[in-house]
C-alpha positions as CSV (number, residue, x, y, z in Angstrom):
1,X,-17.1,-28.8,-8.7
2,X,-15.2,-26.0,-9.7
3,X,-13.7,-24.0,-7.0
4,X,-12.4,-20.8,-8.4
5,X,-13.5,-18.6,-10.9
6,X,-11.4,-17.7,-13.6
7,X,-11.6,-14.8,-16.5
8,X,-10.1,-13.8,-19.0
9,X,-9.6,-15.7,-22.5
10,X,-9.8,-19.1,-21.8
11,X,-6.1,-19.6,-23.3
12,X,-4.3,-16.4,-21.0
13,X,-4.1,-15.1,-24.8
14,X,-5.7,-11.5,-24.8
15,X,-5.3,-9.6,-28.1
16,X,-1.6,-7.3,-28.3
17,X,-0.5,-9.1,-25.4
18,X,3.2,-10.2,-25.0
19,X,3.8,-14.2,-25.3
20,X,6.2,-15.8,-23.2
21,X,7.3,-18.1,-26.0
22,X,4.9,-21.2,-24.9
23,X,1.5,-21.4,-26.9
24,X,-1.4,-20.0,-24.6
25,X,0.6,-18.7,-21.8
26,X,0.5,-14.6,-21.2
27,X,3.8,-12.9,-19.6
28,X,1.6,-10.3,-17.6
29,X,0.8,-11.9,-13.8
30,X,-2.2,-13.5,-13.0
31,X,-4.2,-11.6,-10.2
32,X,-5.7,-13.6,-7.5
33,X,-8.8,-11.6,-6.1
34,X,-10.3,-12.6,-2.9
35,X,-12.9,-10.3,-2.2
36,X,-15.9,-11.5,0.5
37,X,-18.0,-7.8,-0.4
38,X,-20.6,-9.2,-3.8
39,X,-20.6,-5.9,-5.3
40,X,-16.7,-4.8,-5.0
41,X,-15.7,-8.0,-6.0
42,X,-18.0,-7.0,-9.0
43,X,-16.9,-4.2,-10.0
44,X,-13.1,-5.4,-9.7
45,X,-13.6,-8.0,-12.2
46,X,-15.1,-5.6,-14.7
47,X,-12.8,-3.1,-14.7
48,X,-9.4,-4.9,-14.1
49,X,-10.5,-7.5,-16.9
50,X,-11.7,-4.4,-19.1
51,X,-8.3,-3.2,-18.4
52,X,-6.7,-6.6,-20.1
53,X,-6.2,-8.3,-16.5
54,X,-6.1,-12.4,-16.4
55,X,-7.8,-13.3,-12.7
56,X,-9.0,-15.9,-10.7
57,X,-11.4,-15.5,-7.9
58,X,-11.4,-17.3,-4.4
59,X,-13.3,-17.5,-1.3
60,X,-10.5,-17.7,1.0
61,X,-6.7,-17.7,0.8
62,X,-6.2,-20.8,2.4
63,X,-8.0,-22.4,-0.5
64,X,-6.0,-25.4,-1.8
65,X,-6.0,-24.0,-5.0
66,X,-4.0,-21.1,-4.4
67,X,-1.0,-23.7,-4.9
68,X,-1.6,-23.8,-8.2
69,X,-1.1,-20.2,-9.4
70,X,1.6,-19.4,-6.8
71,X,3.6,-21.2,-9.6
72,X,2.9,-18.4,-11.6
73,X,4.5,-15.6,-9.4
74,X,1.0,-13.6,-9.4
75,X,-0.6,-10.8,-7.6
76,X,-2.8,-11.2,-5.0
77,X,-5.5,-8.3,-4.1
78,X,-7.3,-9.5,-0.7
79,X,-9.8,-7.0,1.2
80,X,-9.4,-6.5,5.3
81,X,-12.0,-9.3,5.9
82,X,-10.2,-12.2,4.1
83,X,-7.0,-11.3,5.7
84,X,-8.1,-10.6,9.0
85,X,-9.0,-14.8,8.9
86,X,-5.2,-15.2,7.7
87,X,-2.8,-16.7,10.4
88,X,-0.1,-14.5,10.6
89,X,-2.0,-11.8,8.7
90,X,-0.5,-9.3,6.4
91,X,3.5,-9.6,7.2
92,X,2.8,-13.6,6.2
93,X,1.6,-12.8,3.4
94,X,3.9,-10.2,2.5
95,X,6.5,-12.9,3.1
96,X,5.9,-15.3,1.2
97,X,8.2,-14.6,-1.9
98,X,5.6,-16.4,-4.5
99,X,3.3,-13.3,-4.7
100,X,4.5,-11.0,-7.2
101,X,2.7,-8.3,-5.3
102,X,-0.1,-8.0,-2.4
103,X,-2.8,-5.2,-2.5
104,X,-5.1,-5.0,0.7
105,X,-8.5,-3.3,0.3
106,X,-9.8,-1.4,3.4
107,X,-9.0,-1.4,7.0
108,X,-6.3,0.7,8.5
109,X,-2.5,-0.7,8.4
110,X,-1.4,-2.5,11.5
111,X,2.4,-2.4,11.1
112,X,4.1,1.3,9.8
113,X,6.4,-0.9,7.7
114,X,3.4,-1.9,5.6
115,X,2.3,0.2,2.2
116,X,-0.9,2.2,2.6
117,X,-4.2,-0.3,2.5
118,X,-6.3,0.7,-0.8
119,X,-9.5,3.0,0.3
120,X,-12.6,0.9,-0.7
121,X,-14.4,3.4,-2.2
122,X,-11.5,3.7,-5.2
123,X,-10.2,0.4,-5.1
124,X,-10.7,-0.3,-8.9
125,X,-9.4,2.6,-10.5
126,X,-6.6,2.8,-7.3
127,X,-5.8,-1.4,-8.9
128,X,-6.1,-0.7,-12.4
129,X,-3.4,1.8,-12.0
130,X,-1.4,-0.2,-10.3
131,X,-1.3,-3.0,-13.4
132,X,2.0,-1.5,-14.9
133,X,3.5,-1.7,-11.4
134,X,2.8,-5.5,-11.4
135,X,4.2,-5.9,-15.5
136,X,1.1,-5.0,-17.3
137,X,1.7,-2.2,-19.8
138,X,0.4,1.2,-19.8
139,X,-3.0,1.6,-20.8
C-alpha cells in the first residue's frame, strides 16, 4: 500500500526544466505538502503542479516516508493542524537543516522570530510565488 501521493511526471522530468546531470532527476526541490483540509490540499496541488512543481502528499510529518525525500533537501508546506501534532512544533522543524524551506498555512505565529504563517484564504497564489524563492524559476 502506497503511502504518499506523488505528482508530477513520473520521471521528475517536466518539459524546459533544468537537469541535474542524472537521467530523470529535476534540479528544482521537491515539495512535501501535508495539508489535513480536502479542498486546500486540492487546490494546492492544482495550482503549484500547474505552476511546474514536483510534490508528494502525506498525512502526517512523522510519516516514515518523510526520510526518503529529506535526501532531496525539499520544501515542506504544513498547515497549523499538522504542526500543531509536531513535537517540538515549528522551531523543530525549522531546525532541522534537511528542509530546504518550511511554509506554515494558517494559525497565528507563536514565536516573533518566526516568518509570517501564510493566510489560508491565499495560500496557493501566496506558494506559487514563493517557487523562485525555493529554486524554481520565474514563471
Amino acid at each position: 500500500m502506497q503511502d504518499f501521493a506523488y505528482f508530477g511526471h513520473p520521471t521528475g522530468i517536466k518539459s524546459g526544466s533544468r537537469m541535474s546531470g542524472r537521467p530523470g532527476e529535476s534540479v528544482f526541490p521537491l515539495l512535501v505538502l501535508i495539508v489535513r483540509e480536502a479542498g486546500l490540499r486540492s487546490t494546492l496541488i492544482a495550482r503549484l503542479s500547474m505552476a511546474g512543481a514536483d510534490l508528494v502528499t502525506l498525512d502526517n510529518i512523522d510519516d516514515p516516508s518523510v526520510e526518503r525525500w529529506l535526501a532531496k533537501a525539499p520544501v515542506l508546506i504544513i498547515d497549523e493542524v499538522a504542526l500543531a501534532g509536531r513535537e517540538g512544533g515549528e522551531a523543530a522543524l525549522r531546525a532541522d537543516p534537511r528542509w530546504r524551506g518550511i511554509a506554515v498555512i494558517g494559525g497565528a505565529v507563536v514565536d516573533p522570530a518566526m516568518p509570517a504563517r501564510i493566510a489560508r484564504e491565499d495560500a496557493a497564489a501566496a506558494i506559487e510565488a514563493m517557487l523562485p524563492g525555493w529554486g524554481y524559476p520565474e514563471s
